[in-house]
N, C-alpha and C positions, 0 to 999 in steps of 0.2 A: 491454466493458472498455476503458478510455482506457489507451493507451501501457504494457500491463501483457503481459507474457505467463502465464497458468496454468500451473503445475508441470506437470500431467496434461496437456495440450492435444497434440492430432497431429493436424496440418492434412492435408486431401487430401480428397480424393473416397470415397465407401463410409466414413463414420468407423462405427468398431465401437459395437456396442451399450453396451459400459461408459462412451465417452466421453458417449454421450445421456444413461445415465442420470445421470453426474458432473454435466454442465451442466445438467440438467432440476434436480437437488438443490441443485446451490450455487444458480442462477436461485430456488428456490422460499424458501432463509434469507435471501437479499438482500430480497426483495417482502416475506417476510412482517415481517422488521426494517423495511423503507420503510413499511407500512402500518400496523404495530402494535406497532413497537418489539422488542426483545430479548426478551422475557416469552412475546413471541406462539411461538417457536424451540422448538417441542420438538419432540422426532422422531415423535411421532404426526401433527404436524400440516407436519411437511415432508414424511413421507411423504404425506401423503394431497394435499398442492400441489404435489407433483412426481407423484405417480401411479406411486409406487414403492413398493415394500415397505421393512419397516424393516429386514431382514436385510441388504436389498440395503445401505441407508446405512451401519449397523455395519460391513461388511465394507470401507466405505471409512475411516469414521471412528469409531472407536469412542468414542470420548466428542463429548458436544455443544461443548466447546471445539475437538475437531479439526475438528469442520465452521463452529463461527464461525470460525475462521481461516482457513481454506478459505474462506469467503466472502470475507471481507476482502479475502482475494490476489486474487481474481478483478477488485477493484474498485482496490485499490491494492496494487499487486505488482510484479514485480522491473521495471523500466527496463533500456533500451538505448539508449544515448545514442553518436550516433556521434564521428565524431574532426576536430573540428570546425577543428582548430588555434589556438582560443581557450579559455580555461577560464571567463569571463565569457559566452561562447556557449553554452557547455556544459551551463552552469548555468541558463544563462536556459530553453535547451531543456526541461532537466529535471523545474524549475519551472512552466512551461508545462502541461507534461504532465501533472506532480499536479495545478496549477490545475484544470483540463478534468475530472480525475475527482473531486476535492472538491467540484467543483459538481451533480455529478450528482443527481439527486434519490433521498434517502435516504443517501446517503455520511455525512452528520453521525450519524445514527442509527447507520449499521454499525460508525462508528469509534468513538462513545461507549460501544456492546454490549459492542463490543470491550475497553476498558479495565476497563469493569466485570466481563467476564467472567474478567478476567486479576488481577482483585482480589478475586475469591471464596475463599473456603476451599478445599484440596483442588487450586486449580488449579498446574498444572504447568509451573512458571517457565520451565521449558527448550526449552517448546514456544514462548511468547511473544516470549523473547528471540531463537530461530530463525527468527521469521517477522521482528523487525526489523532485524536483521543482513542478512536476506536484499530487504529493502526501501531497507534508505540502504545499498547494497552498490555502488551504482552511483556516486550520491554519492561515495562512498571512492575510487573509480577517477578518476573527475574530475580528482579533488585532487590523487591522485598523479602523473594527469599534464599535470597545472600547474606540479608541484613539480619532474618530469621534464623541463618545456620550461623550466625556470625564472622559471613566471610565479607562482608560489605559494611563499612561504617553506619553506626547506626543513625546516627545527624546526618547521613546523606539525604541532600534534595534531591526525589524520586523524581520528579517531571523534570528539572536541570537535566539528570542524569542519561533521562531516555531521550531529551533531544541531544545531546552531547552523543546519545548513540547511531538516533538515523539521520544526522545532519552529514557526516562524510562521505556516504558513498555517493548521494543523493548530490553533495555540493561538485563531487569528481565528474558525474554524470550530465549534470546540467549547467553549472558556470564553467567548469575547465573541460567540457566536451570531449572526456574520454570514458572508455568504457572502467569501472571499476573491476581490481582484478581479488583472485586470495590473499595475493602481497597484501593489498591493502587490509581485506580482511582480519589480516593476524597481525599486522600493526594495530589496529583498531583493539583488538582485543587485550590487545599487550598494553596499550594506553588506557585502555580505561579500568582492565581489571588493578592497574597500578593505581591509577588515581583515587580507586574506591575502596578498597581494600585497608584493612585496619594491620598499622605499621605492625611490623614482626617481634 
């Protein structure tokens, strides 16, 4: 994973068996969405490409939307962007960082899954809307303190703001089917540190 930390994740030496099998199972919906798309994702056949039972995955996620989401996070999930004393730095970082893991190979596939999964009958809005709160969460902090050092107007709408920030690369990626590049990057940055920024 690029610049992402997993929910589940504990670093150190001796990791316990539940964390193998967590990472062995999101590892195996990632590959099989990179190889064969959303369709290929049922739990018979992540069980059998992680080489775990399907009690075991239920007991993590019980529906197939909790483990595509799960997957997701693993590839694009929460940021930690440090304190850079710029908010154009900050941003650029940030952006950076999604760069790096949108290019990955299969990221297009796991975030289109994704939408389509979140557009299905039955699916459970509250789960989707928590995994993106918890992804431009970082974004939001940025802004605030840009707004805090007073390089960001302070009537900025912070939730506008941070979809205004991961809507481009994300719209380049999956409606116009190209890979996003740094070009775009530092446009982005260049438009929005302009548009939020208190006049000179």
């Amino acid at each position: 994973m690029v610049g992402a930390q997993p929910r589940e994740a504990e670093r150190g030496p001796g990791r316990p068996r539940e964390e193998r099998v967590t990472g062995a199972v999101l590892r195996a919906v990632v590959d099989l969405i990179t190889e064969q798309g959303i369709g290929a994702v049922t739990m018979d056949a992540v069980a059998a490409r992680a080489g775990v039972s399907k009690p075991a995955i239920y007991r993590r996620w019980p529906t197939k939307q909790d483990l595509i989401i799960a997957a997701a996070e693993t590839r694009i999930g929460v940021l930690s962007v440090p304190d850079l004393g710029d908010f154009s730095a900050e941003l650029r970082f940030l952006l950076t960082a999604r760069l790096q893991a949108y290019r990955l190979p299969g990221s297009d596939r796991l975030i289109a899954g994704l939408i389509g999964a979140a557009a299905e009958a039955g699916a459970v809005r509250g789960e989707y809307a928590g995994y993106t709160e918890r992804i431009t969460s970082e974004t939001r902090h940025i802004l605030e303190r840009g707004i805090a050092r007073g390089e960001v107007l302070p009537e900025t709408d912070v939730r506008a703001a941070a979809t205004l920030v991961a809507a481009p690369l994300f719209f380049r990626l999956i409606v116009e089917q190209e890979l996003p590049d740094a070009a775009l990057v530092d446009t982005l940055v260049d438009l929005v540190s302009r548009a939020v920024r208190p006049a000179a």
